[in-house]
C-alpha positions in Angstrom: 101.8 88.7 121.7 102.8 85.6 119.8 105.5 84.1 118.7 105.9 82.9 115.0 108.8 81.7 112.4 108.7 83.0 108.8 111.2 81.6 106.7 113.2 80.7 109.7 113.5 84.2 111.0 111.8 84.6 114.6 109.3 87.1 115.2 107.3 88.4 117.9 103.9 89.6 116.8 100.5 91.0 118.3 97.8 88.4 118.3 95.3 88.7 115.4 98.3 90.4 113.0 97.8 89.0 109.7 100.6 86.2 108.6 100.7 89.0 105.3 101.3 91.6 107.7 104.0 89.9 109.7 105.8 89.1 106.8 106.4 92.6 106.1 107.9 93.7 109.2 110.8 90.8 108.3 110.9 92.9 104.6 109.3 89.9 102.8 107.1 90.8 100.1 104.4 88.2 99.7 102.2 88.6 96.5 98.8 89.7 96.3 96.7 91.0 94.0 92.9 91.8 95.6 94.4 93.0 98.9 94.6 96.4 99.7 95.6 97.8 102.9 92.3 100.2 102.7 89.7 97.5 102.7 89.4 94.5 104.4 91.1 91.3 103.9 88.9 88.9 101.7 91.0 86.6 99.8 89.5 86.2 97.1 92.9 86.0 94.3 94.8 83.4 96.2 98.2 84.8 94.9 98.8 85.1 98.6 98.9 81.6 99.8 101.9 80.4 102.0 102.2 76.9 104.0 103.1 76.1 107.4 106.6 73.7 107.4 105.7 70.3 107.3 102.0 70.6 105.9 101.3 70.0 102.5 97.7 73.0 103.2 98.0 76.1 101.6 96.1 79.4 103.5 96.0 82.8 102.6 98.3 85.1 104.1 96.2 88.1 104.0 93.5 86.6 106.0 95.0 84.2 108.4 95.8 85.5 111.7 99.4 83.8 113.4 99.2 81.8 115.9 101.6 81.4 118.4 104.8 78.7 117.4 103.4 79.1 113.8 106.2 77.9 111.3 105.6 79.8 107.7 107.2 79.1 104.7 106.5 81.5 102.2 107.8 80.8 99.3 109.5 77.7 97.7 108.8 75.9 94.3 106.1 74.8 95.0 104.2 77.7 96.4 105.4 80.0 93.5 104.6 77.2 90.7 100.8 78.0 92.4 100.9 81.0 92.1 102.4 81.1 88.6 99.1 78.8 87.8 96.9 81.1 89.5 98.1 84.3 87.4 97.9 81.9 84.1 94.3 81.1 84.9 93.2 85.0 85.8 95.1 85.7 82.6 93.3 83.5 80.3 89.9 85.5 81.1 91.7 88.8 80.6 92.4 90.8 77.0 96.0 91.0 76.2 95.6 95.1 75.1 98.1 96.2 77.6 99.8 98.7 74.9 96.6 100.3 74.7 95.2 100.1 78.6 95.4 103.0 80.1 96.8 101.0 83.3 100.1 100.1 80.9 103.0 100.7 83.2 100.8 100.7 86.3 98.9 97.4 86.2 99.5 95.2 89.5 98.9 92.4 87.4 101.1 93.5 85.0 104.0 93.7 87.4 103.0 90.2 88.8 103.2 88.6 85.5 106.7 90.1 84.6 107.7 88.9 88.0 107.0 85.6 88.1 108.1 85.2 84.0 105.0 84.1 82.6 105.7 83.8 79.0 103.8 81.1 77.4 99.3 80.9 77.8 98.7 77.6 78.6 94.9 77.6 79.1 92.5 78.4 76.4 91.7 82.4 76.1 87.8 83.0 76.8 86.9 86.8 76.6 83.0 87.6 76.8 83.2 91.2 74.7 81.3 92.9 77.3 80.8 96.2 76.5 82.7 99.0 77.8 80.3 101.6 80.0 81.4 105.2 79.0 77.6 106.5 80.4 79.8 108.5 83.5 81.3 111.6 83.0 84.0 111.0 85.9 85.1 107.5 85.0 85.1 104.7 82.6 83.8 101.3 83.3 85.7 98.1 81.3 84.0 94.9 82.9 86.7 93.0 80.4 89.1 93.9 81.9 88.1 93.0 85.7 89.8 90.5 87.9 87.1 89.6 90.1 89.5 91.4 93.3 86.2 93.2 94.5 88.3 95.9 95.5 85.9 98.3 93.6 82.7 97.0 95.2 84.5 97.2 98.9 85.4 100.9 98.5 81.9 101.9 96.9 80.3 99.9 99.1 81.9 99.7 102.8 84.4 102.9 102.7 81.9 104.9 100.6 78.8 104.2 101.2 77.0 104.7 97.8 76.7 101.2 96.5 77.0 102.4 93.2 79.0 98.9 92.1 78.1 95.5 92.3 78.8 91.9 91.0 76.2 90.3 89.0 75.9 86.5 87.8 78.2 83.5 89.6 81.4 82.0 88.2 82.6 82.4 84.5 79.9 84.8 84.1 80.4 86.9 87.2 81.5 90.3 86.2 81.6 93.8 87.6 78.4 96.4 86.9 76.9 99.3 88.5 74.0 98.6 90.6 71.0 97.3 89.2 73.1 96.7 85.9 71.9 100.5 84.9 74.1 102.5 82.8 77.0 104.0 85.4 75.7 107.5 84.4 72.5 106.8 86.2 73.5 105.0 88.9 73.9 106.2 92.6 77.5 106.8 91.7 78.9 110.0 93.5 82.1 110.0 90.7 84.2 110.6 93.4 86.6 107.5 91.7 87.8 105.7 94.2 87.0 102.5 92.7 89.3 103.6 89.8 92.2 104.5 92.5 91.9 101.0 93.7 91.4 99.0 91.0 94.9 97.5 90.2 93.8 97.1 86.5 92.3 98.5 83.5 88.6 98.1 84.5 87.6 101.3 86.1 89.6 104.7 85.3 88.7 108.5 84.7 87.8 109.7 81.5 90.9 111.1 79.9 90.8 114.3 78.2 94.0 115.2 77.2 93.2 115.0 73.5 91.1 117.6 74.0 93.7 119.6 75.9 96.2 119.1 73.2 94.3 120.2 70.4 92.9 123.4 72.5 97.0 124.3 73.1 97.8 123.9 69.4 94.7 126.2 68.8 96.4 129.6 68.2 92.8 131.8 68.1 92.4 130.2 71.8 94.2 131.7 74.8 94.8 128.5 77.3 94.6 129.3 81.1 95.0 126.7 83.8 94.6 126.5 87.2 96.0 123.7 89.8 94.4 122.5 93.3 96.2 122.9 96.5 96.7 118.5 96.6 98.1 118.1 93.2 101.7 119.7 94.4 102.1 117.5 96.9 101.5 114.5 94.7 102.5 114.7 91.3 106.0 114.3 91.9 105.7 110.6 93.0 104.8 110.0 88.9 108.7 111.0 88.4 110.5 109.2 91.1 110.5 111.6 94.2 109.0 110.7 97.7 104.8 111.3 98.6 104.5 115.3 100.2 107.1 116.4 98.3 106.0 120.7 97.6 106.7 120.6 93.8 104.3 123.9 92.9 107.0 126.2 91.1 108.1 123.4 89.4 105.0 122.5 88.3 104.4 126.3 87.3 107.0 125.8 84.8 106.2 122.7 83.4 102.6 124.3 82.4 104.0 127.0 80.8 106.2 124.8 78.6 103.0 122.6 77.8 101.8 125.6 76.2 99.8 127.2 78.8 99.5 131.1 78.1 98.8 131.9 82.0 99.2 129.7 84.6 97.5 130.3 88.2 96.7 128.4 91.4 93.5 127.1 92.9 94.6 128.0 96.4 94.3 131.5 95.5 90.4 131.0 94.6 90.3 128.8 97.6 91.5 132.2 99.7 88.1 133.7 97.6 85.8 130.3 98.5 87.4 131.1 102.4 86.4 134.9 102.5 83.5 133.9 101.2 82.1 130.8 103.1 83.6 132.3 106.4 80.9 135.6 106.0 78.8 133.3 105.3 79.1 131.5 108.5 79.6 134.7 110.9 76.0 135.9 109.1 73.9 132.6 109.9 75.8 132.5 113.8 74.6 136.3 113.9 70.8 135.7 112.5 68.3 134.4 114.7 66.7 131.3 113.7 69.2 130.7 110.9 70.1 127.3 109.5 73.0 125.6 111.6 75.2 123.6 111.1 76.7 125.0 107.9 78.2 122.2 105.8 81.0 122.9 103.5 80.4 122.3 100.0 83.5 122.6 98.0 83.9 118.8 97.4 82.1 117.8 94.4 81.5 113.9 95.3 80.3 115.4 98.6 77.7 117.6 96.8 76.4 114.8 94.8 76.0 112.6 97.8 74.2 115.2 99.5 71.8 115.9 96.9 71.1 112.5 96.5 71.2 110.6 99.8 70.4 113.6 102.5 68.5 116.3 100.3 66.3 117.8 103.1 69.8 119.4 104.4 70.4 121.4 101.3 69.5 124.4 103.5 72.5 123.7 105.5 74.6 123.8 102.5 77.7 126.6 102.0 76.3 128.1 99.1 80.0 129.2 98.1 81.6 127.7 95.0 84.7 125.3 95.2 87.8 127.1 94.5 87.7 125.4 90.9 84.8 127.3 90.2 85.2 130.2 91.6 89.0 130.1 89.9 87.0 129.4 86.3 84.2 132.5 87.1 86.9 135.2 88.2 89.4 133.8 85.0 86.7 134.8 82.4 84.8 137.0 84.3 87.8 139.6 85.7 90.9 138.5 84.4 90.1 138.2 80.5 89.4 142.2 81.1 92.2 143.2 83.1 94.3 141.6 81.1 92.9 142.4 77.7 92.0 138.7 76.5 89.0 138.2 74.3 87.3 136.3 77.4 85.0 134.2 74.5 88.6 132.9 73.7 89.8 131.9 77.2 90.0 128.1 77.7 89.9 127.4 81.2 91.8 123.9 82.2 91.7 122.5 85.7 94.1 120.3 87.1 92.8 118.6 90.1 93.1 115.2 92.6 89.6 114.7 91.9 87.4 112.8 88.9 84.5 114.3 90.1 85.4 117.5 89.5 85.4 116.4 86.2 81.6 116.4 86.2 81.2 119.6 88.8 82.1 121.8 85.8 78.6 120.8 84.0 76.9 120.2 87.6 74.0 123.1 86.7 74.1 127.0 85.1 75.8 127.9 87.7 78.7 127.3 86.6 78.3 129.4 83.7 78.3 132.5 85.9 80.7 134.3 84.0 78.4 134.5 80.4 81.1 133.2 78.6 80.3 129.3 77.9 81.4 126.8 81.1 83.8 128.8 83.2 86.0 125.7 83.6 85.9 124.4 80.3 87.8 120.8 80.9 89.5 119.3 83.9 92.6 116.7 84.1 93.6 114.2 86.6 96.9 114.8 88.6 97.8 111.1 86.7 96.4 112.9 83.3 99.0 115.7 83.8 101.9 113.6 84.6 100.9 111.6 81.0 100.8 115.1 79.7 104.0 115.8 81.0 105.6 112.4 79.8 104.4 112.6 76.4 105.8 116.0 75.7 109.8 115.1 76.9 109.5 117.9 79.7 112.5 117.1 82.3 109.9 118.6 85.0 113.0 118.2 87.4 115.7 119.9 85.7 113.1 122.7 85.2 113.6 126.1 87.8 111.1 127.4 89.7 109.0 129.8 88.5 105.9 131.6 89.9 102.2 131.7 89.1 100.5 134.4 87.5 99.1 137.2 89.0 96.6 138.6 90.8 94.8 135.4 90.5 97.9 133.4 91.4 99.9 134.5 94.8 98.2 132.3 98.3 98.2 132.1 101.6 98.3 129.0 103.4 94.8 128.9 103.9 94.4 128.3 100.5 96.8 125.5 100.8 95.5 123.7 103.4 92.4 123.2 101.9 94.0 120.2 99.9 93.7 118.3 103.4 90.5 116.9 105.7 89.8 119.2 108.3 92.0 122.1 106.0 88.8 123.9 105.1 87.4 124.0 108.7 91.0 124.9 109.6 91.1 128.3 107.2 87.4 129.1 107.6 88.0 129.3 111.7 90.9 131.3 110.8 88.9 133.9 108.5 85.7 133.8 110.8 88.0 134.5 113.9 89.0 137.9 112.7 85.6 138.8 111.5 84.1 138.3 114.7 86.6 139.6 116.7 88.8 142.4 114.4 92.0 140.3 115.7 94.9 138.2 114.4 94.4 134.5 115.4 97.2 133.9 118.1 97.6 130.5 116.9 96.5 129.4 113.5 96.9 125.9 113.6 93.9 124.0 114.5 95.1 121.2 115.5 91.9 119.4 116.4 90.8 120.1 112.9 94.0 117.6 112.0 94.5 114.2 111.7 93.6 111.1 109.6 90.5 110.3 112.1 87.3 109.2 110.5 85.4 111.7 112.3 86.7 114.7 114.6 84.9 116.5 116.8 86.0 119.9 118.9 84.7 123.4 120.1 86.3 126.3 118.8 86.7 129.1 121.5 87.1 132.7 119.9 88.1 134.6 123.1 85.1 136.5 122.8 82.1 134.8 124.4 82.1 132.6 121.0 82.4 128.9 121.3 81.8 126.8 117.6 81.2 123.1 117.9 82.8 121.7 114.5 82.6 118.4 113.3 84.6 117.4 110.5 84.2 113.9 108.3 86.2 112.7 105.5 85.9 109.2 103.6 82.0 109.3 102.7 81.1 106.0 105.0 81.8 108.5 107.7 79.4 111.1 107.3 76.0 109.5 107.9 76.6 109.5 111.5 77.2 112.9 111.5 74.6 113.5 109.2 72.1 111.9 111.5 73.1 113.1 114.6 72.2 116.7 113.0 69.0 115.4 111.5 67.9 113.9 115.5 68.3 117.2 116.7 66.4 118.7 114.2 63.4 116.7 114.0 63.3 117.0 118.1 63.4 120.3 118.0 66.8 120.3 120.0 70.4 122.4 119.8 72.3 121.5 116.6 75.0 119.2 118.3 77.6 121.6 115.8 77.7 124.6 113.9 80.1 124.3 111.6 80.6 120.5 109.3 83.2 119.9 107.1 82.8 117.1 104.9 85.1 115.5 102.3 84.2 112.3 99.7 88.0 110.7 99.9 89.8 109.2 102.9 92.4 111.9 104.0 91.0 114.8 101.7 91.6 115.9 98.5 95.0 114.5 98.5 94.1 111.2 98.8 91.4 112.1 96.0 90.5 109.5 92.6 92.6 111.3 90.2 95.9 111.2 92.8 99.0 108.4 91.3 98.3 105.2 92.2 99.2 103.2 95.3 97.8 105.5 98.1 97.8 104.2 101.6 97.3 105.8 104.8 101.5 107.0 105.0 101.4 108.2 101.4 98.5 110.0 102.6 100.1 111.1 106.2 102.8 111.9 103.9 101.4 114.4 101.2 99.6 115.6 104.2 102.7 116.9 106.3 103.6 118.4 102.7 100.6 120.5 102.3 101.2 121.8 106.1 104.7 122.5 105.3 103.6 125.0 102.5 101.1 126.7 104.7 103.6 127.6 107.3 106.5 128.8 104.9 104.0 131.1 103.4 104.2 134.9 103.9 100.4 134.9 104.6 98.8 132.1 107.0 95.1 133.7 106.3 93.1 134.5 103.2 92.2 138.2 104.6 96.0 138.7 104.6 96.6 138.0 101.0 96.7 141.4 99.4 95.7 139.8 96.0 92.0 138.9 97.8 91.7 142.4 98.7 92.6 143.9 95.4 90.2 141.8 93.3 87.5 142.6 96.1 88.2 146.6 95.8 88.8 146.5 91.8 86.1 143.9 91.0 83.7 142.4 94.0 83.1 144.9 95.8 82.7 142.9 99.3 82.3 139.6 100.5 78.3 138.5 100.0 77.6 141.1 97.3 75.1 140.5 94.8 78.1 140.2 91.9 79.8 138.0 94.3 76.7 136.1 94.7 76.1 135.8 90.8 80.2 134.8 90.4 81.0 132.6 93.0 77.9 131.0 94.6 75.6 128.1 93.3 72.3 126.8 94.5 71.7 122.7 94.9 68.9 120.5 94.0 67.8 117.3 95.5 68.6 114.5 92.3 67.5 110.9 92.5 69.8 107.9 93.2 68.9 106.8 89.6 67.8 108.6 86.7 65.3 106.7 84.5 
């Protein structure tokens, strides 16, 4: 421990804490613009600088450790007439658009420039007219617009592990690109848009395609459906004031139908289907001699892409099951249209995910034109798209009452839920494959070694039966090749698979901390809409997808049984290896 001053207030801090970091447990907020609490400290903005008392030499609080008897001063005239002239400088090499950015309202350097008053330009405005690179069917790249934080290039790079995005040239030319200056669209880019979630401007967001939602609900001939992801509920209310995790679902129900929506229904049901599924699939390939083990799940499209790309000689350990937005787009078209007597060549399927690459999963081969009827999912939004949405149109989304989603493809267990969470798909599977293998109710349903916010988790599942599964389960994608290579060891010596069961998902925390979530995630917002998502699995009636009565009534009606060939044709996919950059 040390011992510090900041500001004149004492504090008592662990050696190597950050003088940014001990500022904050005295509640003082020192600017910053390229740091994020996700990526390491690099300080390249200097918006951050403070001063020891008595020393004219500036350093930067995010990267300069304390020291013990350290006297910090913060701010003073001085300090903020800096940092004033470091904003005016980033400013003079940045387009003044913000009615038209997509970041409007949400920009960090925005909000720093209305905070410190700047009002006047006084340095020359040089733009360079780059050219905006649309080539990515997840997200948008605007190198005008880029501040030079790097905090793109850190996540894609050290989080991620795709190196997708790089700087090229030095100085006033620098400027953000993907690698190898290729077009984004052909570049190792997984689209799993974390570089958007962290960019605190402008210069990298998703593609937005609520035009195209509009126009399909003002489209009388077209009957809209939508469908929602377990992580959106849990997330969209921080656009309208409320805290991270708090459960809005019914509320959101409501707001859909007042949108316009025709019928309204949830992806955690379809995740029950991608459960039943995947779970039979496991119990088959732990059955079968000389089957491929581990079984990796599949359902997160960043993950998929990654897969096919960097690791494609484990395809054959790959779930073949859809992700629940698939599956939800198959059986919409495919059953529902006839039970309910809709024209199914005049569904419109809309999505509503935490994800930008689910944007692109809906085009990601034929399979996902299973049900004959065009694209099964015809367009996705962005939890931040909806929340537009929901601005534009005056809805009072809080005044609204609850409401319910539609049925049979609507009512969930908390199965379904969870899978909005890492380790939430191992989690339901165990509790699916349990009673296949032993014809019991789980005693306990919580895996609670399938939880937590570690980069890796490891554990062996006991069934009671003679049955032990070794599960491994990674989430943030920098994560996995250890895991990945550990299986790939034993398999090229010939030895036992160290698991049998990988799950695996692109974002840090899961699909609630995925690159379509509201801005500002950290690990607590994360923790946060986490304990949310748990907190709707146990208040629900059902705890496991073979529980939910809907899942057996579409089976009985429609699928027949889990692994049929017209459950095969609707709700699985194949994979293909891609290259990291298409020529």
């Amino acid at each position: 421990m040390v011992k510090i001053t900041i500001n004149g207030n004492e504090l008592e801090v662990e050696s190597g804490t950050t003088i940014l970091d001990a500022a904050k447990k005295l509640n003082i907020k020192i600017p910053t613009l390229c740091y994020n609490p996700d990526l390491p400290p690099w300080a390249s903005c200097g918006i951050c600088i403070v001063r020891m008392a008595g020393s004219p030499k500036m350093v930067r609080a995010c990267t300069t450790p304390c020291e013990n008897n350290m006297n910090i001063i913060t701010h003073d005239p001085e300090i903020i007439s800096v940092r004033r002239t470091v904003l005016e400088m980033i400013l003079s090499n940045h387009p003044d658009d913000c009615l038209q950015c997509p970041r409007n309202g949400s920009c960090e350097l925005q909000n720093l420039a209305s905070e410190f008053g700047i009002r006047e330009a006084p340095f020359v405005k040089v733009l360079r007219n780059l050219p905006v690179d649309d080539s990515n069917p997840a997200i948008v790249l605007c190198p005008e617009k880029c501040v030079k934080c790097g905090r793109c290039v850190k996540v894609c790079q050290d989080v991620q592990n795709v190196w997708a995005l790089e700087f090229l040239g030095r100085g006033i030319k620098g400027r953000i690109a993907s690698a190898a200056d290729a077009p984004l669209g052909d570049s190792p880019c997984i689209k799993c848009g974390q570089c958007a979630a962290h960019c605190p401007v402008g210069a990298i967001y998703e593609h937005d395609d609520i035009a195209a939602v509009w126009k399909a609900l003002q489209d009388t001939s077209l009957h809209t459906a939508v469908q929602i992801a377990p992580a959106v509920r849990v997330a969209l209310a921080e656009e309208f004031g409320l805290k991270p995790g708090t459960v809005f679902t019914k509320k959101i129900y409501a707001a859909l139908r007042r949108l316009g929506f025709k019928t309204v229904f949830d992806a955690s049901f379809s995740a029950d289907l991608t459960i039943t599924e995947e779970s039979t699939e496991l119990v088959k390939r732990l059955a079968e001699k000389g089957s491929v083990l581990p079984l990796i799940t599949s359902c997160c499209p960043a993950w998929v892409d990654y897969l096919e790309k960097y690791y494609p000689d484990m395809i054959p350990n790959f779930s073949t099951a859809k992700s629940p937005q698939q599956i939800m787009g198959a059986m919409i078209k495919a059953y529902w249209a006839e039970k309910a007597g809709v024209d199914p060549n005049k569904v419109y399927s809309v999505a509503v995910m935490p994800c930008t690459a689910k944007k692109w999963e809906t085009r990601r081969n034929d399979d996902m034109k299973s049900a004959g009827y065009g694209y099964d999912v015809d367009i996705v939004l962005t939890t931040r798209e909806l929340a537009r949405m929901l601005k534009q149109s005056g809805i009072e989304i809080l005044d609204l009452p609850d409401e319910e989603a539609d049925s049979p493809l609507g009512p969930y267990s908390g199965a379904g839920v969870i899978f909005g969470v890492t380790g939430g798909v191992m989690e339901a599977t165990v509790r699916n494959a349990y009673y296949l293998l032993t014809k019991k109710e789980l005693p306990g349903v919580n895996l609670t070694d399938a939880r937590g916010i570690e980069g890796v988790k490891e554990a062996t599942v006991d069934f009671g039966n003679g049955t032990k599964i070794r599960i491994a389960i990674a989430h943030q994608m920098g994560n996995i090749a250890a895991v990945l290579d550990k299986i790939r060891a034993a398999r090229d010596a010939g030895q036992e698979m160290p698991y049998q069961f990988v799950e695996v998902m692109a974002c840090r925390g899961g699909c609630v901390g995925g690159g379509g979530q509201p801005y500002g995630c950290t690990d607590d917002v994360r923790l946060q809409r986490t304990a949310g998502i748990y907190t709707d699995d146990e208040k629900s009636q059902y705890r496991c997808s073979y529980q939910n009565p809907n899942i057996t009534q579409v089976y009985k009606e429609f699928l027949g049984e889990p692994g049929s060939d017209k459950a095969h044709k609707l709700l699985h996919t194949k994979y293909v290896e891609r290259p990291l950059y298409i020529k």
